[in-house]
C-alpha positions, 0 to 999 in steps of 0.5 A: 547652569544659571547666569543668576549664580554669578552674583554672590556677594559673600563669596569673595570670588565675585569681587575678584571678579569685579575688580578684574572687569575694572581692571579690564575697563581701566586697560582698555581705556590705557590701549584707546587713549595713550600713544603707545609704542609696539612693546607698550601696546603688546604688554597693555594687550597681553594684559587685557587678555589674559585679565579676561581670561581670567574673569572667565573663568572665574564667572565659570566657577561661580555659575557652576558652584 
């Protein structure tokens, strides 16, 4: 298993992946900068969770293709 596989730029799973790290970005940057109230707070975070979630296991599958 090799880190080097994540980058693939033909496969269209590695810009899936890049957009979801921007997403991520943006979400983090949402949740340290805006006031939010509880309910914002928790969809911005759930959000951002299960966006990593997501990028994980798309990075599993490239390193592993």
């Amino acid at each position: 298993m090799k880190l080097s596989r994540i980058f693939q730029p033909r496969n269209p799973t590695f810009w899936i992946m890049v957009a979801l790290n921007f997403l991520s970005m943006v979400l983090s940057h949402i949740s340290q900068t805006f006031a939010l109230n509880t309910f914002g707070f928790v969809v911005v975070i759930s959000l951002a969770i299960l966006n990593a979630l997501a990028s994980t296991f798309l990075a599993w599958r490239l390193v592993n293709s």
